[in-house]
Structure formats: structure tokens, C-alpha cells
C-alpha positions as CSV (number, residue, x, y, z in Angstrom):
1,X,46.0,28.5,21.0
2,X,44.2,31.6,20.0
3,X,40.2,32.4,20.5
4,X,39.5,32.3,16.8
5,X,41.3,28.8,16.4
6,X,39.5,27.3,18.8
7,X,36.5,28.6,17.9
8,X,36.8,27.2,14.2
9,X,38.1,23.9,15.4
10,X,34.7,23.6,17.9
11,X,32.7,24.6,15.3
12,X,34.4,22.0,12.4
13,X,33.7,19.4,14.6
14,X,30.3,20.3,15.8
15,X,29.4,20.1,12.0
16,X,31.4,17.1,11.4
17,X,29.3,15.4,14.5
18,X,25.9,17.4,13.3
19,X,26.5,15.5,9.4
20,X,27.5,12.5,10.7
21,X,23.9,12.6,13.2
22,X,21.5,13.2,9.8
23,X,23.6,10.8,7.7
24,X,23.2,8.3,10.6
25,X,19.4,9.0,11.3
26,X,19.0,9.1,7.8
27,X,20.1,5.6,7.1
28,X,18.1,4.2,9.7
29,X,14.9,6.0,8.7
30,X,15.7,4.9,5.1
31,X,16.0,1.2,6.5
32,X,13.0,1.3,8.1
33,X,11.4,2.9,5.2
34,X,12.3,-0.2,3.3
35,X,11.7,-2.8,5.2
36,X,8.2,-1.7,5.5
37,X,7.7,-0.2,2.3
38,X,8.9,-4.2,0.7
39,X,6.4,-6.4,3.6
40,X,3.2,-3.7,2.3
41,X,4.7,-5.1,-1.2
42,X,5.0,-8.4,-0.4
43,X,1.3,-8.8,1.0
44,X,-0.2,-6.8,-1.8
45,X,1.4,-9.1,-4.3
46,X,0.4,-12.0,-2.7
47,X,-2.7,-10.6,-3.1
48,X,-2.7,-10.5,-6.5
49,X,-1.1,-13.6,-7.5
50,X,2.1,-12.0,-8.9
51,X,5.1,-13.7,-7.8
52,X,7.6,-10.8,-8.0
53,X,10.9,-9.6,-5.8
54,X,10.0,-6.6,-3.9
55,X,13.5,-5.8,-3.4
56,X,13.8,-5.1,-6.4
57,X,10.4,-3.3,-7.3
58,X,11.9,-0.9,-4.3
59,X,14.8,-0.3,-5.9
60,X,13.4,0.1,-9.5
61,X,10.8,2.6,-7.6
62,X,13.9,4.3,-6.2
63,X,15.4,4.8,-9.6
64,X,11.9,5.8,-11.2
65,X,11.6,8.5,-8.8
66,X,15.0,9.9,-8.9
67,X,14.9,9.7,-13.2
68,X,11.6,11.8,-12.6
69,X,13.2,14.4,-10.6
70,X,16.4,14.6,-12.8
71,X,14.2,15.3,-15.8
72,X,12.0,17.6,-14.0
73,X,15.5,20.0,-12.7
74,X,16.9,19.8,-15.9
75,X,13.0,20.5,-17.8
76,X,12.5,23.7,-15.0
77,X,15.4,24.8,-13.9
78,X,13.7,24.6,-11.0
79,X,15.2,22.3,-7.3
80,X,12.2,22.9,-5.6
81,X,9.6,22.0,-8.6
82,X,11.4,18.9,-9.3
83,X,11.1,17.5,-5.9
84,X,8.0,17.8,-5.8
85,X,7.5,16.4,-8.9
86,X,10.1,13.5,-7.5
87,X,7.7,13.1,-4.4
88,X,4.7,12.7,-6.6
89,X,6.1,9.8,-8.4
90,X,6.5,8.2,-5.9
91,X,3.0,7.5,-4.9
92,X,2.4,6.2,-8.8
93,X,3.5,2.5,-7.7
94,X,1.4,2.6,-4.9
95,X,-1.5,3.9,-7.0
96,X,-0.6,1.5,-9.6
97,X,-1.4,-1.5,-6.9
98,X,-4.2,-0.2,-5.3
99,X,-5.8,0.5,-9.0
100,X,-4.9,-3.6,-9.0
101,X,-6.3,-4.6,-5.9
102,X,-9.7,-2.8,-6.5
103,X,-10.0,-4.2,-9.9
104,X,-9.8,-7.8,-8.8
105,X,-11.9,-7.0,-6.0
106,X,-14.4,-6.1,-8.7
107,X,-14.3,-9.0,-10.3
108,X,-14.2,-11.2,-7.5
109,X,-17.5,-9.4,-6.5
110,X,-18.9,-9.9,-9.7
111,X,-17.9,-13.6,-10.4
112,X,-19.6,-13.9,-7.1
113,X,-23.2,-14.5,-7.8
114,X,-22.7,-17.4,-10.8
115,X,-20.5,-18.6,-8.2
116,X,-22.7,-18.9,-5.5
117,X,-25.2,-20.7,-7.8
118,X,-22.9,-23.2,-9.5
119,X,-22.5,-24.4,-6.2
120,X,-26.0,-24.5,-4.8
121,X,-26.7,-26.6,-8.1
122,X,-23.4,-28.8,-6.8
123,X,-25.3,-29.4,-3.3
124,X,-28.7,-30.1,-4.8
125,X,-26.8,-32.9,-6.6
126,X,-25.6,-34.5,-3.4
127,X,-22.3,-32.7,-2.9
128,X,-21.1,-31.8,0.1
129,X,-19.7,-28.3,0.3
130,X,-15.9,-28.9,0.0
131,X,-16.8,-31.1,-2.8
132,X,-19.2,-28.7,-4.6
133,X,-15.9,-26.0,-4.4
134,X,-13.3,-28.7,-6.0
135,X,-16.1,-29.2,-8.8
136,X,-17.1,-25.9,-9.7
137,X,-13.2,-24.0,-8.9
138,X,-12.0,-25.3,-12.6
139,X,-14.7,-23.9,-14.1
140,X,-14.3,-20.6,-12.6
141,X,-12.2,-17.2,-13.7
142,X,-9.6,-15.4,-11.7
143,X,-9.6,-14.4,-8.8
144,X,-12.6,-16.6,-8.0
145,X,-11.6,-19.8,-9.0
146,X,-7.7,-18.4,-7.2
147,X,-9.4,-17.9,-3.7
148,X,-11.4,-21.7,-4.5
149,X,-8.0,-23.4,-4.1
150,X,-6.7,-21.7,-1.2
151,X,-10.1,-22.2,0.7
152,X,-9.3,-26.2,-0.4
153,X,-5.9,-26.6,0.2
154,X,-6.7,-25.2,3.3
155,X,-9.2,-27.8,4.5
156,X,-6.4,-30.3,3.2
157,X,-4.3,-29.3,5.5
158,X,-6.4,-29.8,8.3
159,X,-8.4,-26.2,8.5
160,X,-12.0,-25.9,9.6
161,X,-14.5,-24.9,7.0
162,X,-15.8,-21.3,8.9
163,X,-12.0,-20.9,9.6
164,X,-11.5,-21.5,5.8
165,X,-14.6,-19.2,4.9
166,X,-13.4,-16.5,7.7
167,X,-9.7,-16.3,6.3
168,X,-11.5,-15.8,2.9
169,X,-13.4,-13.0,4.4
170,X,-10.4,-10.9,5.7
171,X,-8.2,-11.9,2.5
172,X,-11.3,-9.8,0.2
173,X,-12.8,-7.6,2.5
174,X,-16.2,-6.9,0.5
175,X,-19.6,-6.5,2.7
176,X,-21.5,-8.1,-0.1
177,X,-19.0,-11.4,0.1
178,X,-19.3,-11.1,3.9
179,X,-23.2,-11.1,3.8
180,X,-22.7,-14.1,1.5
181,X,-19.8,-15.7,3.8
182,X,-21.9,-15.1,6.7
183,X,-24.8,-17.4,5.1
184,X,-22.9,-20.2,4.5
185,X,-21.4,-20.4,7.8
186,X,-25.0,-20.0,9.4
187,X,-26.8,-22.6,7.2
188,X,-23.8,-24.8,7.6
189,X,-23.9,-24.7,11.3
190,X,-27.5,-25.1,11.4
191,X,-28.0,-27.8,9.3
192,X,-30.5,-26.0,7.6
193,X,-30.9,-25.8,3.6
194,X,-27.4,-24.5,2.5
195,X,-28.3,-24.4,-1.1
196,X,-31.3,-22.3,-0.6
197,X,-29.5,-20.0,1.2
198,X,-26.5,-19.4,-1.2
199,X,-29.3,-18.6,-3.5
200,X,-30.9,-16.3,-1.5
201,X,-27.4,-14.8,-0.9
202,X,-27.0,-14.9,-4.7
203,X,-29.6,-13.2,-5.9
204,X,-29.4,-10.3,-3.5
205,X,-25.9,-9.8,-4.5
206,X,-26.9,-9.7,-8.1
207,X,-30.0,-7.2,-7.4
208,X,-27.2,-4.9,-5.1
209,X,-25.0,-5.2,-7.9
210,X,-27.5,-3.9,-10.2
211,X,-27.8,-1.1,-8.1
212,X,-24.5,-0.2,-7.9
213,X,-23.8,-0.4,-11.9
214,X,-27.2,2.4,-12.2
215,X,-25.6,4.3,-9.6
216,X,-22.1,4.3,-11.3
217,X,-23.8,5.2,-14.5
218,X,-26.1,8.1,-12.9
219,X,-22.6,9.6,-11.3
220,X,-20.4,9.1,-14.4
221,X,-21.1,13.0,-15.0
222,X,-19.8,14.2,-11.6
223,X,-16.1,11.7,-12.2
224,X,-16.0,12.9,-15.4
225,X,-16.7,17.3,-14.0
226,X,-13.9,16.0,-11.1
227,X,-11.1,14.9,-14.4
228,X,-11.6,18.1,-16.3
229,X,-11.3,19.7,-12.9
230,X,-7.6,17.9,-12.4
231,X,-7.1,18.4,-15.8
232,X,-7.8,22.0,-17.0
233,X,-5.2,23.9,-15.1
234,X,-2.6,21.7,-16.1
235,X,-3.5,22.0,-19.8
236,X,-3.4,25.6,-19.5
237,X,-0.4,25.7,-17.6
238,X,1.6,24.0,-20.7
239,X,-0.3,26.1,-23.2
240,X,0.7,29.4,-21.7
241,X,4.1,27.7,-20.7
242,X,4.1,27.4,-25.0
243,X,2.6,31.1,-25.6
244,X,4.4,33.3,-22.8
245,X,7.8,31.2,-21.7
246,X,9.6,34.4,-19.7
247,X,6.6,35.6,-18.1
248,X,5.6,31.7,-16.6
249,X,9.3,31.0,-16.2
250,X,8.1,33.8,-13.0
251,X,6.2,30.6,-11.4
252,X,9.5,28.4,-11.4
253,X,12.1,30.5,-10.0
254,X,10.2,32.9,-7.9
255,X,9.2,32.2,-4.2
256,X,6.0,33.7,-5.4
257,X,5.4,31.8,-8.3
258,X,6.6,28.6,-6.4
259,X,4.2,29.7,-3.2
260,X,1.5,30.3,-6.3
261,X,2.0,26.5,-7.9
262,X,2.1,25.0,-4.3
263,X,-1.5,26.9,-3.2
264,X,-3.3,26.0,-6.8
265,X,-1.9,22.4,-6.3
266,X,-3.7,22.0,-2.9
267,X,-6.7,23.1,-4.2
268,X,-7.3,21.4,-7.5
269,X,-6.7,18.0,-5.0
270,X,-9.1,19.1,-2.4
271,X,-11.6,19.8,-5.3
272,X,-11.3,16.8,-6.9
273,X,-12.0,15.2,-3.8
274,X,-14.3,16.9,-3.2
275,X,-16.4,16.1,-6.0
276,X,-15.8,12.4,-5.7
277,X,-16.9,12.4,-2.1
278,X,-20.1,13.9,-3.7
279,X,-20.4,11.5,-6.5
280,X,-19.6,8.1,-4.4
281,X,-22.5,6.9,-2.9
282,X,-22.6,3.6,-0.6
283,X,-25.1,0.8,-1.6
């Protein structure tokens, strides 16, 4: 067999083994991808009370992104613009959770202080604790009146009331429902007044949560300088996209124009962050 054969034969199957390594590595890493991606699901929508499939969230993600980057290719003519714009879709359903999670753990927070005094009001009837929860959880909104029953059905069951309260600490994460978590365990412990105390813890929650809505309305002006930020370039983007198409269509099919679109990217997001870093302020 000649030099030349051989070397084309070595060299079909080193590409044959080299596709079938990336298609096998790729599988896995896929796999993985999804089997964590779904349990970070799973939790979060436990979280929230919604009962959905996260297989099949996944999969609707999957086809979300891939309609997103079809539409982009065929919109730009452009493979490396419409993976990127692909890639950032990607993160909306993850955004779209988070922007869940931080809304009911708003509310939560908020609901927090009636809470705390509908049950001191329950204990200075003659209630005990776990009592004063199954009489004032009705009454309630979501997601206070949500966590309520789990803390009950967990004492049902046979929990501990600080393992109850501690579980309930972890599940919402807040420093201000800590501080008030914290109380009830002590005073509980103690023996001391536990009605007093949840007051206590009530109205400094309701005095921090007046800070925090003067705070948010003193920085409104910074969020709002951070969205016209975001927005600005993007609006003239399309507006000279609409006045001068052949000389933009330079950004799209140019490594120059891509390189360009990459930089400006990187730095409206470091801006924008930057100026909410400025504008948040801890309480």
C-alpha cells in the first residue's frame, strides 16, 4: 500500500475517532448540564409553590433558545451574532425565576410585621405558639400564610419548634426574618415574654422597612441613569441599522465590526453594573 494511502486512511480514522470523542464528551456534558440545570429547577419551583415538570421547562428552554438563534441568523446574516444572541436567551428563564424568587421574598418580608403582631395578639389571648400560627395562617396572604403550613405540618409530624423556625430560616434567607426568627427561638427558650418580643421584633422590621422604601425612592434616579444606560446604544443601534443598512451591515459580517459589537457589549454590562453597585445600598 502506497504512503499517500496510508496516510489518508490514518488520518480518516483519526477524525472519525476525534468526532466520535466531542460527540461523546458532548453528550455527557449535555447530560450533566441537564440533570443539574432540572434539580436548580426543581428547588426553585418548590420555592415558589408552582407545581410544574422541569423536564419539560428544559426542553421548552432548549427550543426557546434555538427559535432565538434561528431568527437572529436568518434577521443578520450573521453565525456568530446569532449565537450570541442564542446564549443570551438563555439566561432569560433563569432571570425570569430569580425576578420570582425576589418578588416573593419581598412580600414575605413585608407581610412580616402584621404577621408578627397577629400573633403576639394570639399569645396574649392564651395561645400557645403553634396554636397562635394555625389561627392567624388563614388569615394571611401568600407566601406568608404558605410558609405557616409548612412550619405546622412540620410540628405534626413530629418536628421541634426551633427546628421548624430554623428550616423556615434557610427556606427565606432574609436578615430581617432571621433577626425576627432569632427572637422567637430566644424568648421561647427562655421562657421569657414571647409576645413582647415579637413585637419588639415587629416594629423594628417595620421602622427598617421604612428605611429601605426612602432609600429605594432616593436611588430611583441612579436605576433609572443605569436603564437608559442599557438602553441608549441599543436604540441607536436599530435607528442607524434603519437610516444607514450597508454601512452597519459592516458590524455583522466583519471581524471588526463583530470584535466592535463584542467590546461595546462588555462595557454597557460593566456600566450598568456599575451604577447599580453605586445605587444599592444595604440597610
Amino acid at each position: 500500500m502506497s504512503s499517500p494511502l496510508l496516510t489518508a486512511l490514518f488520518t480518516a480514522v483519526a477524525v472519525i475517532l476525534l468526532v466520535h470523542f466531542i460527540f461523546e464528551a458532548g453528550v455527557k456534558a449535555l447530560t450533566r448540564h441537564r440533570a443539574a440545570a432540572t434539580e436548580s429547577v426543581r428547588s426553585s419551583l418548590l420555592e415558589l409553590f408552582l407545581f410544574l415538570d422541569p423536564q419539560l421547562l428544559y426542553v421548552l428552554a432548549a427550543m426557546f433558545c434555538l427559535a432565538v438563534t434561528l431568527f437572529a441568523q436568518l434577521g443578520t446574516r450573521s453565525f456568530a451574532l446569532a449565537l450570541g444572541c442564542g446564549a443570551s436567551s438563555a439566561v432569560l428563564p433563569v432571570a425570569v425565576l430569580a425576578w420570582l424568587k425576589r418578588g416573593r421574598r419581598l412580600r414575605l418580608q413585608e407581610q412580616f410585621p402584621d404577621t408578627l403582631l397577629m400573633l403576639a395578639g394570639a399569645l396574649r389571648s392564651g395561645s400557645s405558639l403553634s396554636t397562635a400560627m394555625h389561627q392567624v395562617g388563614p388569615e394571611l396572604p401568600a407566601p406568608t400564610s404558605q410558609e405557616l403550613a409548612i412550619i405546622l405540618r412540620e410540628l405534626r409530624l413530629g418536628v421541634s419548634l426551633d427546628a421548624a423556625l430554623e428550616g423556615f430560616g434557610q427556606r427565606v434567607a432574609l436578615p430581617s426574618v432571621g433577626l425576627a426568627i432569632a427572637a422567637m427561638r430566644i424568648a421561647h427558650d427562655s421562657g421569657g415574654g414571647l409576645a413582647e418580643a415579637l413585637e419588639r421584633a415587629a416594629f423594628t422590621l417595620r421602622s427598617q422597612l421604612a428605611m429601605e422604601s426612602k432609600i429605594r425612592a432616593l436611588t430611583s434616579q441612579g436605576k433609572l441613569q443605569a436603564l437608559i444606560v442599557g438602553l441608549l446604544p441599543v436604540v441607536l443601534l436599530l435607528a442607524l441599522l434603519r437610516m444607514e443598512p450597508a454601512e452597519m451591515s459592516l458590524l455583522f459580517s466583519t471581524r471588526a465590526g463583530i470584535a466592535t459589537l463584542i467590546g461595546i457589549s462588555v462595557l454597557e454590562v460593566l456600566g450598568v453594573y456599575v451604577i447599580r453597585r453605586i445605587v444599592s445600598i444595604d440597610v
